[in-house]
PASEBA-1860 file (N, C-alpha, C; in nm, 3 decimals):
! residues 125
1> XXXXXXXX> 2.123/1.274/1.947/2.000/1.213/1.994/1.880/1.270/1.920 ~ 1.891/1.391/1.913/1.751/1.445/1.809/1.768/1.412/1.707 ~ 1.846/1.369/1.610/1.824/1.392/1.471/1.790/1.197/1.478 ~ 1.843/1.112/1.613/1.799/0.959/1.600/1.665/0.986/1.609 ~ 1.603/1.089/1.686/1.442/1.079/1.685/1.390/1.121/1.631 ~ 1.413/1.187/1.521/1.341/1.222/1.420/1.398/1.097/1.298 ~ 1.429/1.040/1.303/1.460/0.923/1.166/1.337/0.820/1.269 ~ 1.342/0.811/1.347/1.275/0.714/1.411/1.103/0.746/1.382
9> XXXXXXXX> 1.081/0.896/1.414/0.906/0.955/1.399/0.928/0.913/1.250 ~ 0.974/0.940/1.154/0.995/0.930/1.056/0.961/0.823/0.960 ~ 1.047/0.720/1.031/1.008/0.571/0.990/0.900/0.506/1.056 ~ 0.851/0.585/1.238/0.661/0.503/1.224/0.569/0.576/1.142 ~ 0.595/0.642/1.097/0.515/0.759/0.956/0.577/0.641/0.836 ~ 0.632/0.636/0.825/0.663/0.555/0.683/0.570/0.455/0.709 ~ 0.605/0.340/0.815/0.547/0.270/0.849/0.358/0.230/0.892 ~ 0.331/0.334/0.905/0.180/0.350/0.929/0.136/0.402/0.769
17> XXXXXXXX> 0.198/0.453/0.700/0.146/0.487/0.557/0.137/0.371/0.444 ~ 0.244/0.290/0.490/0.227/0.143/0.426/0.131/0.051/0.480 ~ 0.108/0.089/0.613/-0.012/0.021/0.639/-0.160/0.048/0.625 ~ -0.179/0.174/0.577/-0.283/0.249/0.504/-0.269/0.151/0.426 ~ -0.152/0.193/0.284/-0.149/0.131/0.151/-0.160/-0.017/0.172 ~ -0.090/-0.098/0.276/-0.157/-0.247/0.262/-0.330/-0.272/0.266 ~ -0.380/-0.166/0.349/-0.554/-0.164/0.358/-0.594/-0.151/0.254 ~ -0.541/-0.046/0.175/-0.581/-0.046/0.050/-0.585/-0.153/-0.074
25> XXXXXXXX> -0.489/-0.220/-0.074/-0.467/-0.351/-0.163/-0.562/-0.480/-0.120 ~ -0.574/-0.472/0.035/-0.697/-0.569/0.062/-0.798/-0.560/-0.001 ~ -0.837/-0.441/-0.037/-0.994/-0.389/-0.051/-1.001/-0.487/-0.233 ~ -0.793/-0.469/-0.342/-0.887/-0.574/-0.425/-0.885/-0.739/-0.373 ~ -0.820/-0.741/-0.268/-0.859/-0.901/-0.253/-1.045/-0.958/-0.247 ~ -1.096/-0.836/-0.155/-1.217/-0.844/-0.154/-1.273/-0.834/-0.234 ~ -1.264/-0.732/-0.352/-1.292/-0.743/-0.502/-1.275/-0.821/-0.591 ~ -1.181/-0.935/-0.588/-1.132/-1.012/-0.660/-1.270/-1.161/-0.572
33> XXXXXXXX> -1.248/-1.150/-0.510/-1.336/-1.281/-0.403/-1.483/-1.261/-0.479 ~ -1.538/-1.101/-0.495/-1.710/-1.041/-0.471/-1.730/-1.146/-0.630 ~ -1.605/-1.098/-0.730/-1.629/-1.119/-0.848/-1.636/-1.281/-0.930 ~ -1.561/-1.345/-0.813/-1.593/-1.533/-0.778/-1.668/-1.581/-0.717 ~ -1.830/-1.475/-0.710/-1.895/-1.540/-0.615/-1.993/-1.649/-0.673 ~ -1.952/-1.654/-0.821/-2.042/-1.721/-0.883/-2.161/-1.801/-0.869 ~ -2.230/-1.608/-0.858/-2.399/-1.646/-0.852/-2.454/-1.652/-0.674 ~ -2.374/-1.677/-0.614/-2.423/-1.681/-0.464/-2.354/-1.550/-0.411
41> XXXXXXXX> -2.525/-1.486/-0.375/-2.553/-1.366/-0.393/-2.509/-1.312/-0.196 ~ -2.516/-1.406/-0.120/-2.487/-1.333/0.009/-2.309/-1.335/0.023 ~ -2.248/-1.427/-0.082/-2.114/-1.442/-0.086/-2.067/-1.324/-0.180 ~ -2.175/-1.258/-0.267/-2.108/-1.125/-0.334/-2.094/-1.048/-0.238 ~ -2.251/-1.080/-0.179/-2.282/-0.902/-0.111/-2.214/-0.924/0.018 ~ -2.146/-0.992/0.125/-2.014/-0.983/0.185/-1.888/-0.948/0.149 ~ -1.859/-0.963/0.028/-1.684/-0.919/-0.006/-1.761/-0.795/-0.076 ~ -1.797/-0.792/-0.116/-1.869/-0.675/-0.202/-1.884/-0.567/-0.039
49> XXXXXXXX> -1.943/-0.555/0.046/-1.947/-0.511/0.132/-1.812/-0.484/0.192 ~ -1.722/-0.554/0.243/-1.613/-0.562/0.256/-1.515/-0.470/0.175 ~ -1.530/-0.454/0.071/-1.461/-0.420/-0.004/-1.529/-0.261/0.041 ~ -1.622/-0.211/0.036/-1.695/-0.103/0.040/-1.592/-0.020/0.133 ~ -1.636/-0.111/0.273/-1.585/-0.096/0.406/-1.406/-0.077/0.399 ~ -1.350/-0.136/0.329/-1.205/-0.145/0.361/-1.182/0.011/0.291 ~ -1.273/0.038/0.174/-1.232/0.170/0.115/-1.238/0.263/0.212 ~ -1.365/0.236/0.298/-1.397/0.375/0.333/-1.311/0.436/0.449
57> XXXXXXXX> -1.282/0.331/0.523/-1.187/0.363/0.614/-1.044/0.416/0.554 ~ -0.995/0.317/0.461/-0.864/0.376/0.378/-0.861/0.504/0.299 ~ -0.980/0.589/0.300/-0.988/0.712/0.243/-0.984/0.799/0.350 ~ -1.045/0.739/0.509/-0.998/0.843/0.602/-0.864/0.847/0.668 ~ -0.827/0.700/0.646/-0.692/0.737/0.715/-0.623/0.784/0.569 ~ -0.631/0.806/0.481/-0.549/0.856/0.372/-0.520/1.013/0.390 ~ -0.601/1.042/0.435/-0.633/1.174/0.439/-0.562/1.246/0.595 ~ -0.531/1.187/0.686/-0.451/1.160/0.807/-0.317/1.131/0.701
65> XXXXXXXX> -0.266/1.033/0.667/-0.170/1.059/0.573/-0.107/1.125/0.475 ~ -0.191/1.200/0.417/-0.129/1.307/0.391/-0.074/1.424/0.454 ~ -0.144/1.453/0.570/-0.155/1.518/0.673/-0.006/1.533/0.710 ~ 0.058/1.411/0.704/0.187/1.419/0.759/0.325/1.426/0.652 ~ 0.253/1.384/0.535/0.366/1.398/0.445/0.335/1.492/0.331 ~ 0.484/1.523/0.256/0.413/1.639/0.177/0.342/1.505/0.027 ~ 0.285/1.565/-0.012/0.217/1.452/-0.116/0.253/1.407/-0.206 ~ 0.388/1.442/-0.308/0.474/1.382/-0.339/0.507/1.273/-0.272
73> XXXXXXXX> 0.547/1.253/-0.229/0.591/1.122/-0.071/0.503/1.070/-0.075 ~ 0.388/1.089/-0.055/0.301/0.992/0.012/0.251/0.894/-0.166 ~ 0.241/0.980/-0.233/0.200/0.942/-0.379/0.261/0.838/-0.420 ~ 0.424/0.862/-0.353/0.554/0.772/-0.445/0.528/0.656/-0.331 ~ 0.483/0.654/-0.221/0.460/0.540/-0.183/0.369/0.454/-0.183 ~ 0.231/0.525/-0.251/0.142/0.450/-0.267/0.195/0.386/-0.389 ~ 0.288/0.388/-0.489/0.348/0.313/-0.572/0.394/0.151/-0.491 ~ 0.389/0.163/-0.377/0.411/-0.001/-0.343/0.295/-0.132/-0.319
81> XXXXXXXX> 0.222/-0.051/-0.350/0.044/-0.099/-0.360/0.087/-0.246/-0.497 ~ 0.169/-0.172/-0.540/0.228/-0.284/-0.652/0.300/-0.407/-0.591 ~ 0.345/-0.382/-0.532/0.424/-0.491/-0.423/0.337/-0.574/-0.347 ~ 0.267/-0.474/-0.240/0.148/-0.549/-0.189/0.013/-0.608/-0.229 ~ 0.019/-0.637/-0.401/-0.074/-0.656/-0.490/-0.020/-0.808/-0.523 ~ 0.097/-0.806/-0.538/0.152/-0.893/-0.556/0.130/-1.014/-0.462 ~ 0.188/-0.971/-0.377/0.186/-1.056/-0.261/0.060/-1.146/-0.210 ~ -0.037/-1.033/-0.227/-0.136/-1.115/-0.219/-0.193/-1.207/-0.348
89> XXXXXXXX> -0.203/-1.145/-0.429/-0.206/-1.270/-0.579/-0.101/-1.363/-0.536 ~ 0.007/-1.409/-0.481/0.068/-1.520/-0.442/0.002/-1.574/-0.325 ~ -0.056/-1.494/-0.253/-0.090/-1.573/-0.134/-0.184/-1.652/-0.102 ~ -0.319/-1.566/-0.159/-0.450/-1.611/-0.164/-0.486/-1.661/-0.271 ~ -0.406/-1.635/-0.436/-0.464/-1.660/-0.551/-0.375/-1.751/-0.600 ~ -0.262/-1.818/-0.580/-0.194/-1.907/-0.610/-0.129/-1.843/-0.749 ~ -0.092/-1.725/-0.813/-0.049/-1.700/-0.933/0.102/-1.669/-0.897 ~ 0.153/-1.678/-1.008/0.304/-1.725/-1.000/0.359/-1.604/-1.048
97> XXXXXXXX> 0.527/-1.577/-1.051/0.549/-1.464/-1.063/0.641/-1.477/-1.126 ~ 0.708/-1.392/-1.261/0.786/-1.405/-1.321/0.849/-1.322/-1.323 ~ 0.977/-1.303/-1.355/1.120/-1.283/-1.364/1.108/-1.100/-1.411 ~ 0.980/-1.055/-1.474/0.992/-0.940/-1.539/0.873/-0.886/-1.371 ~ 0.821/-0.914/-1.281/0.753/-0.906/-1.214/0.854/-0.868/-1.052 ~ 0.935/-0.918/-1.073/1.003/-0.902/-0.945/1.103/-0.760/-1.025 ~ 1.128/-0.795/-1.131/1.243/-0.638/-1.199/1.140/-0.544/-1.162 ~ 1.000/-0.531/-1.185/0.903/-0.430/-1.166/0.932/-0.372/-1.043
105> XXXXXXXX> 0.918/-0.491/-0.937/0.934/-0.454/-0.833/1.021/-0.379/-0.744 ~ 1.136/-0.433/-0.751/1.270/-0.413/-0.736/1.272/-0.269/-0.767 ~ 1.251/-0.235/-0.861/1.258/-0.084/-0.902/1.181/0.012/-0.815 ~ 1.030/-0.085/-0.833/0.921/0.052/-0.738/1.000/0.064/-0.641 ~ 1.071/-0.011/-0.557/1.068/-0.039/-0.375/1.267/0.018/-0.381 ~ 1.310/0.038/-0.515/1.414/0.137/-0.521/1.354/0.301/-0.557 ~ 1.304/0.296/-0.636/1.231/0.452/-0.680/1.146/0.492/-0.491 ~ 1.083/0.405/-0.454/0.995/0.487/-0.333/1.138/0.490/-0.197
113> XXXXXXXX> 1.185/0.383/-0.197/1.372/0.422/-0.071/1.404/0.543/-0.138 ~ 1.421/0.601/-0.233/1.503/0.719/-0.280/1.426/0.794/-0.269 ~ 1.300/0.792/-0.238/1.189/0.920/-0.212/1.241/0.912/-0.038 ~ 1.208/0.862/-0.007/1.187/0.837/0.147/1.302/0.904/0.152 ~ 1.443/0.869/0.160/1.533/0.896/0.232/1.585/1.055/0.192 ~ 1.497/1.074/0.111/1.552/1.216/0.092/1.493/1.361/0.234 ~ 1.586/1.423/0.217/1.597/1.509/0.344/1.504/1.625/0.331 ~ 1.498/1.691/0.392/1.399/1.822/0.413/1.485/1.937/0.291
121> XXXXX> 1.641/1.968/0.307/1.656/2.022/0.243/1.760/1.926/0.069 ~ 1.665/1.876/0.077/1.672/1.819/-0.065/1.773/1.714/-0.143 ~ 1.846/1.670/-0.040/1.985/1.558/-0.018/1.878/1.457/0.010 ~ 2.000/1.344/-0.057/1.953/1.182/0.011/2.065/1.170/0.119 ~ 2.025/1.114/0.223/2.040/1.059/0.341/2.177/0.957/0.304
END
């Protein structure tokens, strides 16, 4: 039973650190929007603002995130910022994705599982 609850604290820590890193990838959606505002200046200075705002919060909870992991870890997972970069360029930006784009991927989201699952004393899971 203890060692299920500690995989469990474990994975809402995983889980809340990706949701940092998804905050973080918003901030370029908002950047990407400030920089199409072509010329209409309260439509910069909202995503432009936005964007400000999404940082600033994602630098304090970053910092709460580290808090809990050693920083290696947390580093190798901000490597999925690539993933969730993606996603949104498909979602909101209509850009398409090719075949060398998902191998990218595939790899980060294998390289950061092999961080994760590794143990305190230095085994993978």
């Amino acid at each position: 039973m203890k060692e299920s609850m500690k995989k469990a604290v474990k994975l809402k820590n995983i889980l809340l650190l990706q949701g940092v890193i998804i905050l973080y990838t918003v901030s370029s959606v908002m950047s990407k929007e400030a920089s199409a505002s072509g010329g209409n200046v309260l439509r910069f200075l909202f995503f432009f603002g936005m964007e400000f705002v999404i940082l600033g919060v994602y630098a304090i909870l970053w910092q709460q995130m580290i808090k809990r992991f050693e920083l290696s870890v947390a580093y190798a997972n901000r490597s999925m910022a690539v993933v969730w970069s993606m996603v949104w360029a498909v979602v909101f930006f209509h850009d398409t994705i090719t075949v060398q784009n998902v191998l990218g991927v595939v790899l980060v989201v294998a390289g950061t599982w092999i961080i994760n699952t590794e143990t305190e004393d230095g085994r993978n899971d």
